[in-house]
N, C-alpha and C positions, 0 to 999 in steps of 0.2 A: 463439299458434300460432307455433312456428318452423319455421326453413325452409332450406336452403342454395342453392348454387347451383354449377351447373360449373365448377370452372379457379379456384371465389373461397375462398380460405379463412378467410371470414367466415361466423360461425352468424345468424340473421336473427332478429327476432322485431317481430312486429306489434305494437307496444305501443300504437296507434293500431288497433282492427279496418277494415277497410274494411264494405262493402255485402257487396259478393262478390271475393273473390280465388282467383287460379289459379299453378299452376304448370307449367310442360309441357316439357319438351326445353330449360329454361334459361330460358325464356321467362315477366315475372312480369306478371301482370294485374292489376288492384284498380280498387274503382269507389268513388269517392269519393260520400256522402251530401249531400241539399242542404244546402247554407250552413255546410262546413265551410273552415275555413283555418287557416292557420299568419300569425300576422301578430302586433303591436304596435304599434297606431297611434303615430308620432312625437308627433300633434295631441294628442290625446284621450288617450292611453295604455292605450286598451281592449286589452284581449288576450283570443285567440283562436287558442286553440292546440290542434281539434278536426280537425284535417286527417289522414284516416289516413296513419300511418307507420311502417315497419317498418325496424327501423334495429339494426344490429349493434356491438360494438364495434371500434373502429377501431386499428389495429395504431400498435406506438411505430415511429419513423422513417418514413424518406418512404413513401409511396405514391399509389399515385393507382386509382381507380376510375371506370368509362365505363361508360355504355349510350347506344345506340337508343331516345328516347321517343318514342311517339304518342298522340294524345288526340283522344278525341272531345268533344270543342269544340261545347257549347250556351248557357254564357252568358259572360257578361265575368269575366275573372279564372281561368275553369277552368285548369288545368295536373296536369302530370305532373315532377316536382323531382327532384332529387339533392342530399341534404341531409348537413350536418355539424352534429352538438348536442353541444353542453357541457351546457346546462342552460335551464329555462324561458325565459331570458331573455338568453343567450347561444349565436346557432345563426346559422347561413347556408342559403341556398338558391340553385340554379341551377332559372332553367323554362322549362319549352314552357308559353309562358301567351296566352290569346289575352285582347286591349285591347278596352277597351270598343266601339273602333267596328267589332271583328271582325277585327282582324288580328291573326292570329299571330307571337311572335316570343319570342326570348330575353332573358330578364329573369331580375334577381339582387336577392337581398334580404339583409343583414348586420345582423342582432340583436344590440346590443351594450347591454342596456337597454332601447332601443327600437331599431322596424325600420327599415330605410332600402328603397327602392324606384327601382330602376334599371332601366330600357329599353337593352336592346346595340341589335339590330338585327331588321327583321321576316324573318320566316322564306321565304323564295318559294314551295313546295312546301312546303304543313304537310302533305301528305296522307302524304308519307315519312317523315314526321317528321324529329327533328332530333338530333343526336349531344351529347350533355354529360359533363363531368369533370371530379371532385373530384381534384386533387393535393396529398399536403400535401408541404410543403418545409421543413427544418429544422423553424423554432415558427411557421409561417406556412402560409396556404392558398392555392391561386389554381384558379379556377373558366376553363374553355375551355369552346368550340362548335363542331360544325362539321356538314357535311352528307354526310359521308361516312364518317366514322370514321377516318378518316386524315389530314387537315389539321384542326387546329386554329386555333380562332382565340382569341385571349387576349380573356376578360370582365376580370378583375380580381383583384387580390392582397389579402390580408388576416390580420390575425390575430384571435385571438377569443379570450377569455376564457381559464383559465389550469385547467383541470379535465382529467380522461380525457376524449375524444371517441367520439361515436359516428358513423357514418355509415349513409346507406340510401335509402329510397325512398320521393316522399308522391305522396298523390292530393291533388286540393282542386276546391273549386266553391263559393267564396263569396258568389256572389251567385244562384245559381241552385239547379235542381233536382236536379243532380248529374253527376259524367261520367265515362266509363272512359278509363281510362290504361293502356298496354303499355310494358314494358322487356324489350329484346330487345339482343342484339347485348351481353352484361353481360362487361366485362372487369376484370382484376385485375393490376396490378403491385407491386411491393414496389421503386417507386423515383419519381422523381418528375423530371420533365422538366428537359433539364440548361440549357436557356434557355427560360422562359416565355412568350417571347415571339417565337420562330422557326417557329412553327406546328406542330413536333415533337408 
C-alpha cells in the first residue's frame, strides 16, 4: 500500500504491513503486531527484521526528514522509529522506545552487520511525545531530538553502508502484545543542518 504525505515529496510504501494503519490530515498511524522488531543481535546474531515499515526512497543530496512520535507504550522495547535502510543488514534507527523498567526515552540503533543499541536520554513527558530527525549530510547521516520541534538535540553521526537509501517509518513491540504508534508534525527539507551540533 502506498501513500504520500503533505509538503514531502516522497512516495511511501509499507513493505512491512502494520495491524492497522491510517492516514488523515498528514497524520500517519500504524499499530505494530506482538513481537515484531527490527533488530540483529550483536551476541547471538539472530535477526529479526518483522517490524512494520513503510519506507520511501530517499532523495540524492542532503536532506533531512522530522516528525512528532507518540506511542502507546505497553511493554518493554515498544517504540515508534524514523528509519534509514540500505539493505537487511545495513540500516539505522531513531526511537520513542520505552526500557524495560518503563521509562521512556530516545534511543538509536546502527546496523552495520550487526545492531548496536544506544540510550540518549529519558523522555520527561512521553505523553507529548517526542520530536526525531533523519539528516543526511554529504555520505553521512546524523540522527537529532528534541521536544518541541524546534531545538534540537544531536543523537549521533554516521555512515552506513554504500547502496541507494531508503527512509520512513516503523512500529515495533518486541517483546510484547503489540502498540500504536502516531507521526504527526511530518516535515521535509532538501538540506541538511549547516552545524549538527548547534541545535538548528
Amino acid at each position: 500500500m502506498e501513500f504520500t504525505l503533505p509538503a514531502v515529496p516522497l512516495e511511501f510504501e509499507w513493505i512491512v504491513p502494520p495491524t492497522e494503519c491510517g492516514l488523515n490530515d498528514g497524520v500517519l498511524s500504524a499499530s505494530a503486531p506482538a513481537t515484531t522488531d527490527l533488530f540483529i543481535d550483536p551476541s547471538s546474531g539472530e535477526t529479526k527484521l518483522t517490524a512494520p515499515r513503510a519506507l520511501a526512497a530517499a532523495p540524492d543530496g542532503d536532506w533531512r526528514l522530522s516528525a512528532r512520535v507518540r506511542v502507546t507504550f505497553r511493554d518493554a522495547f515498544d517504540a515508534g522509529t524514523l528509519l534509514v535502510w540500505i539493505d537487511d543488514t545495513h540500516w539505522a534507527k531513531l526511537c520513542f522506545e520505552v526500557s524495560p523498567s518503563g521509562v521512556p526515552g530516545v534511543v538509536s540503533v546502527v546496523c552495520d552487520g550487526v545492531a548496536d543499541d544506544a540510550n540518549a536520554w529519558p523522555v520527561a513527558d512521553p505523553h507529548e511525545g517526542v520530536w526525531l530527525r533523519i539528516a543526511r549530510h554529504g555520505g553521512a547521516y546524523a540522527f537529532h531530538a528534541g521536544v518541541d520541534g524546534q531545538r534540537w538535540e544531536f543523537v549521533r553521526n554516521f555512515a552506513i553502508g554504500s547502496g541507494p537509501a531508503q527512509v520512513g517509518f516503523v512500529a515495533q513491540a518486541p517483546t510484547g502484545s503489540g502498540c500504536n504508534v502516531v507521526f504527526d508534525h511530518i516535515e521535509y527539507a532538501p538540506s541538511a543542518p549547516s552545524d549538527l551540533r548547534d541545535g538548528s
